[in-house]
Every structure is written in structure tokens, then in C-alpha cells.
C-alpha positions as CSV (number, residue, x, y, z in Angstrom):
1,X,-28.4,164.4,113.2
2,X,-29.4,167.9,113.3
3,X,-28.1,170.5,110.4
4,X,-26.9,174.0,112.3
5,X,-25.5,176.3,109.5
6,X,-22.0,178.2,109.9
7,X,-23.2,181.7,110.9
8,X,-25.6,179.4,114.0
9,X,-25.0,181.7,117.6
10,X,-26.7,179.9,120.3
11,X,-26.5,182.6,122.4
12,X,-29.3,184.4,120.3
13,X,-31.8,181.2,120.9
14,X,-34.6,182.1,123.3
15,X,-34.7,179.2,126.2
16,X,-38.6,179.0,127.6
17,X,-37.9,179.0,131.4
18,X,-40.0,176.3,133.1
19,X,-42.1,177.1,136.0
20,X,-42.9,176.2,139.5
21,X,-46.7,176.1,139.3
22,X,-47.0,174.3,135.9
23,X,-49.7,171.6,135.7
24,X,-48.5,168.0,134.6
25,X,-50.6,166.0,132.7
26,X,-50.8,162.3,133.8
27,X,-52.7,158.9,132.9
28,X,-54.2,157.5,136.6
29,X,-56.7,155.3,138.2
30,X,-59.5,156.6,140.4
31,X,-58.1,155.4,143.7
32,X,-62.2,155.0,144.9
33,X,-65.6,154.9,143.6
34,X,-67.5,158.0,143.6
35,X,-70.8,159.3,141.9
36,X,-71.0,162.6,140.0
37,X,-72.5,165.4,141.9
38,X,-73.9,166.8,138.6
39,X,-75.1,164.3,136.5
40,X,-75.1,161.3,139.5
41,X,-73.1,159.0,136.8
42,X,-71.1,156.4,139.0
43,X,-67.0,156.6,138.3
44,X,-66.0,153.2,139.4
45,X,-62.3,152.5,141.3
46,X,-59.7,151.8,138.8
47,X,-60.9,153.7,136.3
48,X,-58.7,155.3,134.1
49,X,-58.6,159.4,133.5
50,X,-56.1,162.2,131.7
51,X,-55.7,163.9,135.3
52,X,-53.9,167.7,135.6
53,X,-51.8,167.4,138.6
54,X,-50.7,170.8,140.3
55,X,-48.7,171.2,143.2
56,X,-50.8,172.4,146.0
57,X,-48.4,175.4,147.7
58,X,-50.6,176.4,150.5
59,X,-50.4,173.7,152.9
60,X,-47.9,171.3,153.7
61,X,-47.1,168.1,156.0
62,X,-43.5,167.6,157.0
63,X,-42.5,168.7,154.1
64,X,-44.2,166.3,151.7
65,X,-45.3,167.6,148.5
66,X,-49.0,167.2,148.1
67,X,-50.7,167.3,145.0
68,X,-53.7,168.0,143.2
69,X,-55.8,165.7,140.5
70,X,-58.0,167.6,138.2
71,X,-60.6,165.0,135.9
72,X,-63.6,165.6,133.8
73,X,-67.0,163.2,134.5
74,X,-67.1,161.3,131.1
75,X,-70.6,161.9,131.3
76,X,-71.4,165.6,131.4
77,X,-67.9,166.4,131.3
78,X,-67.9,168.3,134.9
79,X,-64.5,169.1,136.9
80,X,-64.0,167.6,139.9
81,X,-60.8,167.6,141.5
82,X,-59.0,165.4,144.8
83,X,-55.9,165.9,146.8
84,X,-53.3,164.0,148.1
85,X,-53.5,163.4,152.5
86,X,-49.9,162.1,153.6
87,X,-51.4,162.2,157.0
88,X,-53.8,159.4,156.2
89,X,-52.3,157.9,153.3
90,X,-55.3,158.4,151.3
91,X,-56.8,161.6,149.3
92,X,-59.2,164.2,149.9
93,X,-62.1,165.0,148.2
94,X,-62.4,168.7,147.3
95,X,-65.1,169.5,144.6
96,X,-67.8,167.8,142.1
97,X,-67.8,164.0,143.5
98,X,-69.2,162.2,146.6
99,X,-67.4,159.2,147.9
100,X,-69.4,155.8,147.9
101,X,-68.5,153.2,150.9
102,X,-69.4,149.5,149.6
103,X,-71.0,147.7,152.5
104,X,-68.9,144.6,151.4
105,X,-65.6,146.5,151.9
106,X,-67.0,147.3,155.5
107,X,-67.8,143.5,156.1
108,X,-64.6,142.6,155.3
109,X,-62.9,145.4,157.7
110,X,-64.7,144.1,160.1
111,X,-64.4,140.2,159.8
112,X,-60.5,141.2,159.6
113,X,-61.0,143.5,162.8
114,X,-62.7,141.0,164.7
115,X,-60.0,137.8,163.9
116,X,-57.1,140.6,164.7
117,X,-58.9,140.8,168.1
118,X,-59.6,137.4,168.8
119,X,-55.9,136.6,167.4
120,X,-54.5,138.7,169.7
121,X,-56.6,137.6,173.2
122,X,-55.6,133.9,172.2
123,X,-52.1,135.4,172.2
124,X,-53.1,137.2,175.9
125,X,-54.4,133.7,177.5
126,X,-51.4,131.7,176.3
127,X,-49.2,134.4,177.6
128,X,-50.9,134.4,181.1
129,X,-51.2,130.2,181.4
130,X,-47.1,130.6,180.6
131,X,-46.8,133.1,183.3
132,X,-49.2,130.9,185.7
133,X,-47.1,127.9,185.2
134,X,-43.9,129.6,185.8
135,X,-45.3,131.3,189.3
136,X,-46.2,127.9,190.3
């Protein structure tokens, strides 16, 4: 309950008008692992950071919103920043961090590529025996 006294005229009440371009500040994961370009510190996926997201008004892609992550190295405390990429479904590196490829993620793409491939000529040889058998 809120007390407004009898002579109150909420006309006279100045209402802050919110704007466009406002940064929102949000709790997120490092969606990668990345080392520091200043003080070479390793920032590992997952971990957690106060990000400043802004709208980034200057490019577009089919008219999805993309956005942009502002983070301080808990090291030497250094900005670096990322962007959203709806045409890869990932995010773009911009400034202050360098993006470090584990050679056991790409093992694993490419144990997965390879039994897509085989998975799919085993498919192509069944599908020409069938059609062999059915000529005959």
C-alpha cells in the first residue's frame, strides 16, 4: 500500500522515457573458450559473466535482431565484446579475445562426419541391390 496525499496530481510527475539504444545488463555463459589478448588468461566455455547487451543497429539479417555482449577479463579486467551471427547460428568475435578450437572437439566432428558418410553409402548400396532385384 502506497500513501498519495489529497492535494497528489499525477499529471505533475516526471515519467523517464525509456530508450531504444539502452544497454541491458544480463547474467550469461561464454558460449566458447577463448584466451585474453591482453593478459593471455584462458576464459573457459560455460563460464559465467555480468555481460552489457546492446542492440547492434547497423546491420541486420532478415530482420533478426542481433545483439551485442560486452564482458570484462576477470584477470586484468580488459573489454572484449562478441556478436550475435543468425546466419551461422553462432557469434562473432569482435575485440579483446581469440577463439581456441580443442583438437578433441575436431575428432569428434570428424568421427561423427565420417559414420554420417559411411551411414549414408550403406543406405546407397541397399537402395541399388533393391533396384537390381526389381530390374531383374
Amino acid at each position: 500500500n502506497k500513501f498519495y496525499p489529497h492535494d497528489f496530481d499525477p499529471t505533475k510527475v516526471y515519467k523517464r522515457r525509456k530508450s531504444s539504444t539502452r544497454a541491458v545488463k544480463v547474467r550469461t555463459m561464454i558460449p566458447f573458450t577463448v584466451a585474453c589478448l591482453k593478459c593471455g588468461s584462458y576464459i573457459y566455455r560455460g563460464t559465467k559473466f555480468n555481460a552489457i547487451k546492446k542492440k547492434v543497429f547497423s546491420k541486420n539479417y532478415l530482420d533478426i535482431l542481433l545483439f551485442r555482449f560486452y564482458m570484462n577479463c576477470h584477470v586484468c579486467n580488459s573489454v572484449f565484446y562478441f556478436r550475435t551471427s543468425p546466419e551461422s547460428g553462432s557469434y562473432i568475435i569482435e575485440k579483446g579475445i581469440k577463439h581456441i578450437v580443442s583438437n578433441s572437439i575436431d575428432k569428434m566432428r570428424e568421427i561423427q562426419i565420417n559414420k554420417f558418410k559411411e551411414l549414408i553409402a550403406h543406405k546407397n548400396e541397399k537402395c541399388i541391390n533393391v533396384k537390381q532385384l526389381l530390374q531383374i
